[in-house]
MIVEX-641085 format. One line per field, with one value per residue: residue number from 1; x, y, z of N, C-alpha, C in turn. Coordinates in steps of 0.2 Angstrom, whole numbers, plus 2048, in hexadecimal, padded with zeros to 3 digits. Atoms other than C-alpha are relative to their C-alpha. Layout:
// residues N
pos: c(NUM:...)
nX: c(X:...)
nY: c(Y:...)
nZ: c(Z:...)
caX: c(X:...)
caY: c(Y:...)
caZ: c(Z:...)
cX: c(X:...)
cY: c(Y:...)
cZ: c(Z:...)
This chain:
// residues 308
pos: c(1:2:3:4:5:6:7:8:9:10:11:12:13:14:15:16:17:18:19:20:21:22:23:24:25:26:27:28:29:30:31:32:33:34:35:36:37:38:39:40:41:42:43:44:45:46:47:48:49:50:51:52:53:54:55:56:57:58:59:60:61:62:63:64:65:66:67:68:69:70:71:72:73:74:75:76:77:78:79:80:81:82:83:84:85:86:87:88:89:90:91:92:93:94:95:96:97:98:99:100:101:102:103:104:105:106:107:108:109:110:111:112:113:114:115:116:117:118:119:120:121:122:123:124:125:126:127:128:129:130:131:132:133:134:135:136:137:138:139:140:141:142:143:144:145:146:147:148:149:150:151:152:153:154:155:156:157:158:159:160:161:162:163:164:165:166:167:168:169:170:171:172:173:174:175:176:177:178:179:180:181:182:183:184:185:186:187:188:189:190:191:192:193:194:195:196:197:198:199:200:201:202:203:204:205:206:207:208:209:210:211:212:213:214:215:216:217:218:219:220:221:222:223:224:225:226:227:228:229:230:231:232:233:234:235:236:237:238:239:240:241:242:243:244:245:246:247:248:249:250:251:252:253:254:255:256:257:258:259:260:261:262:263:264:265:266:267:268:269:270:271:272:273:274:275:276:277:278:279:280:281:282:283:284:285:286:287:288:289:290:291:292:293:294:295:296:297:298:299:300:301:302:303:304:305:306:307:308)
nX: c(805:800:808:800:806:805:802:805:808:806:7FF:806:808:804:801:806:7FF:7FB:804:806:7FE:7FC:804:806:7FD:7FF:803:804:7FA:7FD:7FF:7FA:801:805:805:803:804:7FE:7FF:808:802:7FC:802:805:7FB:800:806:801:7FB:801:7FC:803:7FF:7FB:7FA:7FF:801:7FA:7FD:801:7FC:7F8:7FF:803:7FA:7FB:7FB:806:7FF:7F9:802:7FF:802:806:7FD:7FD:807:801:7FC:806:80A:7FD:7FC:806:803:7FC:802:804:801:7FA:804:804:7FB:7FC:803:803:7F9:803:7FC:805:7FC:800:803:7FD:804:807:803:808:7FE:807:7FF:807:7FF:7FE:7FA:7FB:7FD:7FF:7FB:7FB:7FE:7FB:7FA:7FD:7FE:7F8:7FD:7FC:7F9:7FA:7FA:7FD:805:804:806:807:806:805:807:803:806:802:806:800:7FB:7F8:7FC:7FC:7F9:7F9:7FD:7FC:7FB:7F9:7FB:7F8:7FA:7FA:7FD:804:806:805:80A:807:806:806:803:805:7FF:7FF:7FA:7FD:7FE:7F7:7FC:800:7FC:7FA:7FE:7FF:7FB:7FA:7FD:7FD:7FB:7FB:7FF:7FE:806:805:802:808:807:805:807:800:807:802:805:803:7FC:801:7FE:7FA:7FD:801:7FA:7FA:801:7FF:7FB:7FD:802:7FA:7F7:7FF:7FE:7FA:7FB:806:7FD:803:7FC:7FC:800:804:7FE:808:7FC:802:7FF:7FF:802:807:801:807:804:7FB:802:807:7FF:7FE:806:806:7FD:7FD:804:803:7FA:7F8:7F8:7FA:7F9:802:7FB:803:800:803:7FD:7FE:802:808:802:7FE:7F7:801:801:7FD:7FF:807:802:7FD:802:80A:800:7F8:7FD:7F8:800:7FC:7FC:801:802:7FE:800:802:7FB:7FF:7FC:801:802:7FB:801:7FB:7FD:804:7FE:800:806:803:7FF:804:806:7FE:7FB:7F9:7FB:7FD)
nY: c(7FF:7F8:7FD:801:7FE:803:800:7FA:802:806:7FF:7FB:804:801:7F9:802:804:7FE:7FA:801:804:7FD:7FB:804:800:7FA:801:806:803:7FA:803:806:807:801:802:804:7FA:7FD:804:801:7F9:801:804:7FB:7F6:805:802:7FA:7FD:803:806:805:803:806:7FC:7FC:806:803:7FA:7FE:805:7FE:7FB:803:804:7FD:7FA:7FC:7F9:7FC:7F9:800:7FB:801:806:806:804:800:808:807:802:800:806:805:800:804:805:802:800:805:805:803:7FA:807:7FC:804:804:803:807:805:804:7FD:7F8:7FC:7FF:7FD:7FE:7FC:7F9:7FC:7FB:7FB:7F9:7FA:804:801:806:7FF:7FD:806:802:7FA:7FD:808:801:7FD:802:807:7FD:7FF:806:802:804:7FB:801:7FE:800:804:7FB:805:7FB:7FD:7FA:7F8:7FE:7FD:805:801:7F7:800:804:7FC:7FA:803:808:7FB:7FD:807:806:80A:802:800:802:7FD:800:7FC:7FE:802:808:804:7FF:806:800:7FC:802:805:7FE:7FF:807:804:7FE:7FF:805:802:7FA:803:7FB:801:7FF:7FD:7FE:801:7FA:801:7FA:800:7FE:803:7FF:805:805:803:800:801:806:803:7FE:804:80B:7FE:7FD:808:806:7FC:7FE:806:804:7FE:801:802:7FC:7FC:7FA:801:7FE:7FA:7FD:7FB:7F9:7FD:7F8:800:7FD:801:804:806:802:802:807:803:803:806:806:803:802:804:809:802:800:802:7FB:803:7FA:7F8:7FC:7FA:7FB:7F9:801:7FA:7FC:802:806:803:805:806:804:804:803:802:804:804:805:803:806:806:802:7FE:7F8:800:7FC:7F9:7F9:7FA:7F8:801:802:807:804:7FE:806:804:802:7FB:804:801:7FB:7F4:7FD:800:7FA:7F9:800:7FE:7F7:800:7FD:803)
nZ: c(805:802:804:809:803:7FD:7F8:7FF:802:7FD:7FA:801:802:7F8:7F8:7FE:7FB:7FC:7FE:7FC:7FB:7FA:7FE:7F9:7F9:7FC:7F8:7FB:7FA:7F8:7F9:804:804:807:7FE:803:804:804:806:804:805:809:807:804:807:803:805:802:803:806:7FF:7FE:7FB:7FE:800:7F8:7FA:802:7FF:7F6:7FB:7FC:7FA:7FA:7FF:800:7FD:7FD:7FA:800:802:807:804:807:804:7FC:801:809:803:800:805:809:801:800:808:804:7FD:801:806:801:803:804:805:805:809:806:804:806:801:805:805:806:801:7FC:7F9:801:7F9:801:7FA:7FE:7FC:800:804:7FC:7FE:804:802:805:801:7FE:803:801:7FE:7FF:80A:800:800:803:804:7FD:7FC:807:803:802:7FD:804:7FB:802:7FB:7FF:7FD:808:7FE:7FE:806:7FD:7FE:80A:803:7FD:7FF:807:800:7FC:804:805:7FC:7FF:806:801:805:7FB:803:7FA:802:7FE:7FA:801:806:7FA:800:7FF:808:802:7FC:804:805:7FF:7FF:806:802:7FA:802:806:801:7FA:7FB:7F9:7FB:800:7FD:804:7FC:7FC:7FE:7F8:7FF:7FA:7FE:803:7FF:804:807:800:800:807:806:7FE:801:807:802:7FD:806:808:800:7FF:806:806:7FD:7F8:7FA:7FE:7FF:7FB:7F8:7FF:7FF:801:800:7FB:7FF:7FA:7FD:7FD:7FC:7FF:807:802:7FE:804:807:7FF:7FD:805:806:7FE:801:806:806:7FF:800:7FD:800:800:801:7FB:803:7FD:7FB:801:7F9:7FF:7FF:7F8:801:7FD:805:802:7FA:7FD:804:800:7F8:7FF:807:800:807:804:802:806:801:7FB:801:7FF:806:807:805:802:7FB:7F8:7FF:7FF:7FB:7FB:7FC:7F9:7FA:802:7FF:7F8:7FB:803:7FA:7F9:801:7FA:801:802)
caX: c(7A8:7AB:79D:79B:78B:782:784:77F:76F:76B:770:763:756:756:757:745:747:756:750:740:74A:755:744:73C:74A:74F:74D:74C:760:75F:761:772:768:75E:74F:740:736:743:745:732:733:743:739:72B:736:73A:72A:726:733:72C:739:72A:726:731:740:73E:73B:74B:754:74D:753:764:762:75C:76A:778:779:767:772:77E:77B:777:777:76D:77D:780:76C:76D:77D:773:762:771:779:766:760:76F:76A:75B:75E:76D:762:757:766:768:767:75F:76B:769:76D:75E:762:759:759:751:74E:73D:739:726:728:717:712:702:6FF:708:718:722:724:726:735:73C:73C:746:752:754:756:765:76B:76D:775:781:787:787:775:76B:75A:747:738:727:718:70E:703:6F8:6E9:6F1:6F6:702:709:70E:715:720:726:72C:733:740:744:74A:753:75D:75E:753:747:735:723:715:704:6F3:6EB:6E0:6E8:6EC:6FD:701:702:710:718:718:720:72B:731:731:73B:748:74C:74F:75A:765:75D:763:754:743:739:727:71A:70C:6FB:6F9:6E7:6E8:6D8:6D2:6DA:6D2:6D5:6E7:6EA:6E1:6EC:6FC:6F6:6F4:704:70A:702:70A:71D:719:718:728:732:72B:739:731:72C:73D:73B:72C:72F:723:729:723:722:72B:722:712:719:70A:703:712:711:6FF:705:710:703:6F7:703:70D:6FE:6F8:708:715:721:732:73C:738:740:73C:739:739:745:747:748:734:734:731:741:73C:731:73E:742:733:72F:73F:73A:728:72B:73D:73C:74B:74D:755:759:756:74F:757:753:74E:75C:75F:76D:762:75D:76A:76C:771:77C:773:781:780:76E:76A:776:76E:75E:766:76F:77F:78E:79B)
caY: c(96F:97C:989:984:98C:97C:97B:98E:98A:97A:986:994:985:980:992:990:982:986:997:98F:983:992:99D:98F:98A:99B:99D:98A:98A:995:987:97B:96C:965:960:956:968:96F:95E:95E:971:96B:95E:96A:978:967:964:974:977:96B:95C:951:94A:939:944:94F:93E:938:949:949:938:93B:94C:941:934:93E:94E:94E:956:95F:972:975:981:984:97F:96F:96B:96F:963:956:95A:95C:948:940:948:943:932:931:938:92C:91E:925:933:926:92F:927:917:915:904:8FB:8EE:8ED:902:90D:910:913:921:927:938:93D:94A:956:964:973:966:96C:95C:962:96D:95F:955:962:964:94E:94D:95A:952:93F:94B:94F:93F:939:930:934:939:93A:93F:939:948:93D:94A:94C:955:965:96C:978:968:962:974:974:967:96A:97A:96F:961:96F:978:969:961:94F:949:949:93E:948:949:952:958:94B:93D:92D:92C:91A:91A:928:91E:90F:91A:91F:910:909:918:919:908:907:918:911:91F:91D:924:927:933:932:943:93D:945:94B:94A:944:94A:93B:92E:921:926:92A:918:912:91C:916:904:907:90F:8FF:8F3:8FD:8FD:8EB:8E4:8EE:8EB:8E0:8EA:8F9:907:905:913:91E:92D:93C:94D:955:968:96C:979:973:96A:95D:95C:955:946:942:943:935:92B:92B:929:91D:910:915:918:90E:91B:916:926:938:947:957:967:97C:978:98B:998:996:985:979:96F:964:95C:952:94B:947:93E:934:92F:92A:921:91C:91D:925:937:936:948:95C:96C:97C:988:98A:988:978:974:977:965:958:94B:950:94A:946:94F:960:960:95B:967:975:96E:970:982:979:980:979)
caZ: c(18D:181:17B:169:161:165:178:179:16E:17A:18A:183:17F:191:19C:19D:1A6:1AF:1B4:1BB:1C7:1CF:1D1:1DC:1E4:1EA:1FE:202:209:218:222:226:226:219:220:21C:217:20F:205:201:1FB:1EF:1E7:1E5:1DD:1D2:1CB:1CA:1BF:1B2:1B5:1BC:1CC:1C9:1C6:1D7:1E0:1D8:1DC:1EF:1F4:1F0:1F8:205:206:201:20C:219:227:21D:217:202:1F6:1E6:1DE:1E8:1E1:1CF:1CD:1D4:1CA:1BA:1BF:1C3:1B2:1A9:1B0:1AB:198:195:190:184:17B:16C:15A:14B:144:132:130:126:118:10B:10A:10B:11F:120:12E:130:139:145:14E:150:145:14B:152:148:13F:12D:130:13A:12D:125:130:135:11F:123:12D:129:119:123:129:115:112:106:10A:100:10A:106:10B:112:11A:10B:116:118:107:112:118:106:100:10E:10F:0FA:0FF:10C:100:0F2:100:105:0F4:0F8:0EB:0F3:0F0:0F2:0EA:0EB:0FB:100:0F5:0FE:107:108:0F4:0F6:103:0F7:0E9:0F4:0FA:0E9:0E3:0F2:0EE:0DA:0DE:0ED:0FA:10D:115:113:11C:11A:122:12B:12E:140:142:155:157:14C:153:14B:13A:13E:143:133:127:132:130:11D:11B:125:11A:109:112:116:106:0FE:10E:11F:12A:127:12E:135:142:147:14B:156:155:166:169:179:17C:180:18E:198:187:180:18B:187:175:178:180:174:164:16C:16C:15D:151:15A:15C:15E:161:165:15F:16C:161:166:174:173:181:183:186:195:193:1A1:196:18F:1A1:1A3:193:196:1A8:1A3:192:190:17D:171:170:160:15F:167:15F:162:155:146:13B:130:13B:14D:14D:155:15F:170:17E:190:19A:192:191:1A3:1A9:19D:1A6:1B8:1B1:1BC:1BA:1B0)
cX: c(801:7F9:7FF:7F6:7FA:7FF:7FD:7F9:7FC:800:7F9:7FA:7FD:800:7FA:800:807:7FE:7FB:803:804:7FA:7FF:804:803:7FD:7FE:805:802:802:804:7FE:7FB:7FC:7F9:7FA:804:801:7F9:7FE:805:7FC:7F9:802:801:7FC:7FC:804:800:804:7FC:800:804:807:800:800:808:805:800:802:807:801:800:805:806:800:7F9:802:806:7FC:802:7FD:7FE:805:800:7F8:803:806:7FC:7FB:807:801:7FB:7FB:804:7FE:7FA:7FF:806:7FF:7FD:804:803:7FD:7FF:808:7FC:803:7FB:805:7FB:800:7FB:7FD:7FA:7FE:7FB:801:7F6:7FF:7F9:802:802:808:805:805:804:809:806:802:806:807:804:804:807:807:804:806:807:805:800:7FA:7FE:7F9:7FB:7FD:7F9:7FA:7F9:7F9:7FB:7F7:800:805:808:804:805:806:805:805:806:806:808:804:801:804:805:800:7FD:7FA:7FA:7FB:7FC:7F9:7FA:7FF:7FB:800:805:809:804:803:807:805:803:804:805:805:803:806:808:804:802:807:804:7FE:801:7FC:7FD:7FE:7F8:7FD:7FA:7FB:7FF:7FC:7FF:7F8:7FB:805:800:801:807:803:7FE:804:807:800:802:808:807:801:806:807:801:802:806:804:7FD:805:7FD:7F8:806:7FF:7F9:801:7FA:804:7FB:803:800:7FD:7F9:801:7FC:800:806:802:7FA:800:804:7FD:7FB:803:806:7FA:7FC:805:805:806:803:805:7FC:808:7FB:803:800:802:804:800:7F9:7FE:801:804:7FE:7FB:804:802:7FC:7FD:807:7FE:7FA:802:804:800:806:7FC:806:804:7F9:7FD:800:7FE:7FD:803:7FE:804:7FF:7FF:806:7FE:803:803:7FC:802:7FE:7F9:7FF:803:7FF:7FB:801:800:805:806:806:805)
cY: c(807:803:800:803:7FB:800:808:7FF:7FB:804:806:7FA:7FE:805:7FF:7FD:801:807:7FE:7FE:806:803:7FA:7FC:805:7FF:7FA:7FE:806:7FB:7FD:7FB:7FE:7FA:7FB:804:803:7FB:801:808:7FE:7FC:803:805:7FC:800:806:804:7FB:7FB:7FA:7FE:7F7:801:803:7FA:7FE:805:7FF:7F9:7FF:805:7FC:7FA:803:806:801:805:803:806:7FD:805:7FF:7FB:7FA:7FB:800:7FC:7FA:7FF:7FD:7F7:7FC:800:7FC:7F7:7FD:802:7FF:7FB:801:806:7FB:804:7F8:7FB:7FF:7FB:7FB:7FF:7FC:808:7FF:7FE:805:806:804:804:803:803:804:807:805:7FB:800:7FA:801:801:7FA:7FB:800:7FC:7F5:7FD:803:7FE:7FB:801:800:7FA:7FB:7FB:803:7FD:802:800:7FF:807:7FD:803:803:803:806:802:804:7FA:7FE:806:802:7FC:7FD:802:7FC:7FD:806:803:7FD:7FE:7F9:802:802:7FD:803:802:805:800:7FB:7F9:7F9:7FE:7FA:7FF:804:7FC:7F9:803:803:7FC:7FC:807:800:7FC:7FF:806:7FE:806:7FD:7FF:801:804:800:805:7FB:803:7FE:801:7FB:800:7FA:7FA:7F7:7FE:7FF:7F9:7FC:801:7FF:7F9:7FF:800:7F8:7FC:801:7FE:7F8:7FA:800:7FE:7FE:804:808:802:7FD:804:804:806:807:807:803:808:802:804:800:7FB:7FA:7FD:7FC:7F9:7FD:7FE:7F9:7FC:7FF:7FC:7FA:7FA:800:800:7FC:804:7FB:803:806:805:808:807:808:7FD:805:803:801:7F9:7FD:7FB:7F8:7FA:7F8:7FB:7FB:7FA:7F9:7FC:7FB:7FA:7FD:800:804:806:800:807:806:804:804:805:7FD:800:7F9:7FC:800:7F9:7F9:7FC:803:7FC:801:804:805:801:7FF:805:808:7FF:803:807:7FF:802:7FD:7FD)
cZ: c(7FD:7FE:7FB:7FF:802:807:802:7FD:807:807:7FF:7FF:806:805:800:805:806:807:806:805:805:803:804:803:803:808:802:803:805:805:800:800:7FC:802:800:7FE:7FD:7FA:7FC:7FD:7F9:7FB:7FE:7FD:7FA:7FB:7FD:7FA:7F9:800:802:807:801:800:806:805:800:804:809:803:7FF:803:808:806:800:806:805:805:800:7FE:7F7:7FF:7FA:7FC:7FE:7FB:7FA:7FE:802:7FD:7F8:7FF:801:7FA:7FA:800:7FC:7F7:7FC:7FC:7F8:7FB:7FA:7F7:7FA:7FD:7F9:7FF:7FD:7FC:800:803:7FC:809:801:807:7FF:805:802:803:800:7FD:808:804:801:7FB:7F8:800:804:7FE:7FC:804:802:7F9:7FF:802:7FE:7F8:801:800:7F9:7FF:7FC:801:7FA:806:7F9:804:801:803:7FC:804:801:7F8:803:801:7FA:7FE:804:801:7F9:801:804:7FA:7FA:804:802:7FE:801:7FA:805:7FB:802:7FA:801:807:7FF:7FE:807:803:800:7F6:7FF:805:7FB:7FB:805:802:7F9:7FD:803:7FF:7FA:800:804:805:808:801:7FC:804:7FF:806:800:801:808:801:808:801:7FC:800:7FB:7F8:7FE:800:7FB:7FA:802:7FD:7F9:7FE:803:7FC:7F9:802:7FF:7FC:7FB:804:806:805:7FF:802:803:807:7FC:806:804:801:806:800:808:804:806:807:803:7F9:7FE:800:7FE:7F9:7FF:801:7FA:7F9:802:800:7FB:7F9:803:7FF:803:802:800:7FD:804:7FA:805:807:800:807:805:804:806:7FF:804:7FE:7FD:803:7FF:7FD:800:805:7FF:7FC:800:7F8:7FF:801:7FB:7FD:804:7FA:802:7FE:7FD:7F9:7FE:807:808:802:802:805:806:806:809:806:800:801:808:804:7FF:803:806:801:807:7FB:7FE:803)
């Protein structure tokens, strides 16, 4: 595995996590055999390390099977935590396929203010650039005028057209114009911003519905995907966002943001363990280019902090 700028970015986005796993496994191999108090201390260093208690259970029964009355060292563990994470974030490592027919591919991106959903938008538009689609976005968040204004500033900065309207003004209309123009132009993708008013869940799911209804009559496969932009930092929370926008927006894919030096990484684990949906892509940085799919080994053993 070479060090290419991204693998350092994703081994900096997980030391957090890394870090926390040697500090609380520190001082639990004094002993040569591996006990059934030193197992119930590894899967407590585990969970406490943000990984989850269905990840430390998984971890301690092959601790348990594989080596109970041999001697181990931290190493011996964190390959193991690195090959039952990989494990478990193998399944849901699948990036965005753009493959509709009619175009465009509708993706409605959500996420709670502060998400970092906007810039995500951004950086997801950059990419599919990358890989030769063309993209319009849709500012679909028309209660935060900042929302709108930024969301501008991107699409001049990365060259896409953009629909966007008054603060206030309804956004199923701009999804409809954008729908209707994506199609007479031949665009790849849509993007459409969302309003993250978790806190009014009801309404949210009314203006989803709407925007539903709108996509339904210009194209019945759309939305193709929905999308929730998580903020890794907020750890717990992170999951209960899931849970709530998952029964009320039908998410179909995650994208984990601010997966910086700060951030509880194990999150990720966690959300894979629990949910099982897509994780369509990471967030390193802040750059355009910090946003990528990612591969299950590298990250799990930037989780573990195992050794090459």
């Amino acid at each position: 595995m070479t060090d290419t700028p991204w693998h350092q970015k994703i081994l900096g986005g997980f030391r957090r996590t890394s870090d926390k796993l040697g500090e609380n496994l520190t001082g639990l191999f004094t002993k040569a055999a591996l006990d059934k108090a030193t197992l119930d201390e590894i899967e407590e260093a585990l969970i406490a390390s943000d990984l989850g208690p269905a990840t430390a259970s998984r971890v301690r029964e092959r601790l348990a099977d594989e080596r109970y009355d041999k001697g181990l060292d931290e190493a011996e563990v964190r390959e193991i935590v690195a090959q039952e994470v990989a494990k478990i974030l193998a399944p849901v490592a699948k990036p965005l396929e753009i493959e509709a027919f009619p175009r465009p591919q509708v993706i409605l991106v959500i996420g709670v203010n502060g998400s970092g959903k906007t810039t995500t938008i951004a950086k997801l538009a950059h990419y599919l650039q990358e890989q030769d689609y063309s993209v319009m976005l849709v500012a679909g968040d028309t209660f935060r005028a900042a929302a709108i204004g930024q969301l501008k500033v991107w699409a001049d900065r990365i060259g896409v057209p953009i629909i966007s309207g008054k603060e206030g003004g309804d956004a199923a209309s701009l999804v409809f114009e954008g729908v209707k123009q994506g199609t007479a132009t031949g665009i790849d993708v849509l993007i459409v911003d969302t309003a993250g008013r978790l806190q009014n869940k009801a309404g949210l799911m009314d203006e989803l519905s709407k925007i539903r209804r709108v996509l339904g009559r210009l194209n019945p496969a759309a939305p193709h995907d929905v999308v929730l932009v998580l903020d890794a930092t907020t750890g717990q929370n992170a999951l209960n966002q899931i849970e709530v926008f998952r029964d009320t927006a039908g998410v179909t894919g995650l994208v984990m943001t601010k997966l910086d030096g700060t951030a509880r990484g194990g999150v990720l684990v966690a959300a894979a363990e629990k949910y099982g949906l897509p994780v369509h892509a990471i967030g390193v940085g802040e750059g355009l280019d910090d946003l990528r799919p990612f591969d299950a080994v590298e990250v799990a053993r930037a989780i573990a902090g195992a050794k090459k």
